[in-house]
C-alpha positions in Angstrom: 128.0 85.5 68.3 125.3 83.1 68.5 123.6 81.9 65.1 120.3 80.4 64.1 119.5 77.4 62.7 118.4 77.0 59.2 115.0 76.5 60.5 114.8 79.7 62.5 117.0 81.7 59.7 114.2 80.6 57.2 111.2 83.0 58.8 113.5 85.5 58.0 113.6 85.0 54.5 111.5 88.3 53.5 112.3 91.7 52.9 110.8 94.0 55.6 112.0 97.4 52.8 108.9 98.1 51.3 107.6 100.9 49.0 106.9 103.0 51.9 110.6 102.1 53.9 112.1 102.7 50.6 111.3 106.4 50.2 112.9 107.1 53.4 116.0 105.1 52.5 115.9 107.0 48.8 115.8 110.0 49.9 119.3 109.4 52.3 120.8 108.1 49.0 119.7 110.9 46.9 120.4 113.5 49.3 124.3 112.0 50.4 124.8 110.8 46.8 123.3 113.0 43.8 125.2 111.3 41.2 123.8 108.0 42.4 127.5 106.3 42.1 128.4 104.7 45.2 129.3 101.6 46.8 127.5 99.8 49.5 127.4 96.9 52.0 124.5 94.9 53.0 125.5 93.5 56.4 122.9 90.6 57.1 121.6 91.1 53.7 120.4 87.7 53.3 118.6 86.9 49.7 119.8 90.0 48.3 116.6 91.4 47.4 117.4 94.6 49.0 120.6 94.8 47.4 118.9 94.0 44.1 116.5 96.7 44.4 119.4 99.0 44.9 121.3 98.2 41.8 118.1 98.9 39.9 117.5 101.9 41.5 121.0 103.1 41.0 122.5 101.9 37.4 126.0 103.2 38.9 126.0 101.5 41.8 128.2 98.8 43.0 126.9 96.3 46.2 128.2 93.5 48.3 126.4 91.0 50.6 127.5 89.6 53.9 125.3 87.1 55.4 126.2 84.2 57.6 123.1 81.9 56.3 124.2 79.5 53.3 120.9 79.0 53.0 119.9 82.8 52.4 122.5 83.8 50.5 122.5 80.7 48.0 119.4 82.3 47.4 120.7 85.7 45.5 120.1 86.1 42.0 123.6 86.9 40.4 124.9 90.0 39.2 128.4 92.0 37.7 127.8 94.7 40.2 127.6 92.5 43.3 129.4 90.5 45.1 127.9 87.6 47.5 129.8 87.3 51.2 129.1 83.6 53.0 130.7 84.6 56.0 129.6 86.1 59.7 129.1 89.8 60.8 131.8 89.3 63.4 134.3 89.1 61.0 133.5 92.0 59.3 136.8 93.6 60.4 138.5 91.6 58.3 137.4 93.1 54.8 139.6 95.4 53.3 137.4 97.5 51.5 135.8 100.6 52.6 131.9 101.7 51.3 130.0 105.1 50.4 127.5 103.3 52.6 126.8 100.5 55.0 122.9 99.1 56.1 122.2 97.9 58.8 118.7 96.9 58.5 117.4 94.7 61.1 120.4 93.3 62.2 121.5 94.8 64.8 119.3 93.1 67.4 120.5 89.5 66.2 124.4 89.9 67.1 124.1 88.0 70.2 126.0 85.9 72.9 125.6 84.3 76.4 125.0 87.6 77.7 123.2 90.9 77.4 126.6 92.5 78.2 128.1 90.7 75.7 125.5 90.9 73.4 125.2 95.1 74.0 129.4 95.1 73.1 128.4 93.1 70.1 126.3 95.7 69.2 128.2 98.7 69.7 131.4 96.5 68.0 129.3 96.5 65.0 128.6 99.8 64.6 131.9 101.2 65.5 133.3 98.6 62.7 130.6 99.4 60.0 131.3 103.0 60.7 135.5 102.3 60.2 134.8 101.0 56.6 132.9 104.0 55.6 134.6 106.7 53.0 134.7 110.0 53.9 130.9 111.4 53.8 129.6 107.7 53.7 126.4 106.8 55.6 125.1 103.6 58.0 121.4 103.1 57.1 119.6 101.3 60.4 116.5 100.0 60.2 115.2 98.3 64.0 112.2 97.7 65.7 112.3 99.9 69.1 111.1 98.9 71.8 110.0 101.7 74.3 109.2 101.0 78.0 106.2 102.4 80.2 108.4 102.6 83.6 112.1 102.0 82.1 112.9 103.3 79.2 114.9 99.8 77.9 113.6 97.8 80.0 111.6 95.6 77.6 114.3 94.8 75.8 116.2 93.0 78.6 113.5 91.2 79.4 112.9 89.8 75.6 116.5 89.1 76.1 116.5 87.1 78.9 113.5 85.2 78.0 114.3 84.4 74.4 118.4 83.8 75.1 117.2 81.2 77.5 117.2 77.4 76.4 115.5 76.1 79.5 112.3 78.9 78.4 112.4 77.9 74.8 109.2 75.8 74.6 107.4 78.9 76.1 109.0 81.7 73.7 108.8 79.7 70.8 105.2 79.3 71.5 104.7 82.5 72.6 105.9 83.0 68.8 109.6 84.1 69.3 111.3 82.5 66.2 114.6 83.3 68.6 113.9 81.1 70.9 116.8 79.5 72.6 119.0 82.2 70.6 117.8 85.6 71.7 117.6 88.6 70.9 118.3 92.0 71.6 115.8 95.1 71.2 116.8 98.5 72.7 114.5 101.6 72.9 115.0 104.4 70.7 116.9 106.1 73.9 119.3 103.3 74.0 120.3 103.5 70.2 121.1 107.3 70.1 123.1 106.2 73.4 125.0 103.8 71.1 125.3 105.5 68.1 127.4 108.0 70.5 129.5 105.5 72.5 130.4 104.1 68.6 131.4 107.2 67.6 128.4 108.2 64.9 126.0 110.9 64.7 122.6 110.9 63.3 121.7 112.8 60.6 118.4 111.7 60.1 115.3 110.0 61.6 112.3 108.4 60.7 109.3 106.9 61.1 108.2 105.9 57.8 105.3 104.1 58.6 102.7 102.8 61.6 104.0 98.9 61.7 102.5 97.4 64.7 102.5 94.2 66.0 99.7 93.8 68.6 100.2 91.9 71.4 97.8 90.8 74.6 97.7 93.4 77.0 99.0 91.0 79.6 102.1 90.8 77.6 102.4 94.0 76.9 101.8 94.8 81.1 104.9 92.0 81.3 107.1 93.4 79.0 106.6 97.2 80.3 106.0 97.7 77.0 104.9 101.5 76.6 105.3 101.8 72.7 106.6 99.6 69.6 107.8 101.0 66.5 110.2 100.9 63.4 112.4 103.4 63.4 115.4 104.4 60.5 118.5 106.0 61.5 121.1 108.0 58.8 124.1 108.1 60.2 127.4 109.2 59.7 130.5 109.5 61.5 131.2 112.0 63.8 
């Protein structure tokens, strides 16, 4: 899988959970887990803030977080009841450990490579793997930005792809504001994801739209992109 550099990993540095995405996550928890003792994993969890607010949510809670970006994770505040993963999502697999749940919370569209076939196996690897260290009755929170098109249903996604994966176009996308540039990255329309969530053997339990994030764009772009709608969707999942 491809990674960013520090400079790119560093926009990133934020936590897109807030007050209103946390609800929906909460609720998930509370529902699957009434006791509020569980473990989790934060894959691509970055600066831990997420995981933090989760600890203080749940007092009986245990969390761990995986994140390939020295820089990010240097930056979690320590804790008894987590433990701090410098290490890449590809080699998830390896951890022997298995979790009441597993978030994927805008990640899933970063686990690139040199291709969009590639990168789409990467994806559905992920899932299948996230979904072979659950317990039984553990969940996979994911949190992405779909991507919707006007005349095919994934087709803007491919395109973002192909545009931001390329080096020769990274002047352009990085101007154009992709902080992937020369990278990529890989959006899929809400379509696509139920599609995957199958092939990886999950099921959704829940779905949400917690909020009305929008990111406006020229409509030249959005013409371009065949860009019907954009939106942040949350999956629950569980296996099937």
């Amino acid at each position: 899988m491809k990674k960013l550099e520090d400079s790119q990993v560093e926009a990133f540095d934020t936590e897109y959970v807030d007050d209103v995405r946390w609800e929906t996550i909460k609720a998930g928890i509370d529902q699957g887990f009434p006791a509020g003792k569980f473990t989790f994993l934060d894959l691509g969890g970055g600066n831990g803030r997420f995981a933090d607010r989760v600890l203080a949510a749940y007092p009986n809670s245990k969390g761990t977080v995986l994140d390939s970006s020295e820089v990010l994770i240097s930056r979690n505040q320590p804790s008894e009841r987590k433990t701090v993963i410098l290490d890449s999502v590809e080699n998830f697999g390896r951890i022997d450990a298995r979790y009441d749940i597993v978030f994927l919370h805008w990640l899933l569209h970063h686990v690139v490579s040199d291709s969009y076939a590639h990168t789409r196996r990467n994806q559905i690897w992920t899932l299948n793997a996230a979904g072979e260290h659950l317990t039984a009755g553990g969940r996979i929170s994911v949190f992405e930005n779909l991507y919707d098109g006007l005349l095919i249903d994934n087709l803007p996604g491919r395109i973002i792809y192909r545009m931001t994966s390329s080096r020769a176009l990274s002047g352009l996308t990085r101007r154009l504001g992709a902080n992937t540039a020369g990278v990529g990255v890989c959006f899929l329309s809400k379509k696509e994801w139920l599609s995957s969530f199958r092939e990886a053997g999950l099921q959704v339990i829940d779905y949400a739209e917690p909020d009305t994030w929008s990111w406006s764009l020229p409509l030249s772009r959005t013409v371009c992109l065949n860009i019907q709608r954009r939106y942040a969707g949350h999956f629950w999942l569980g296996v099937q």
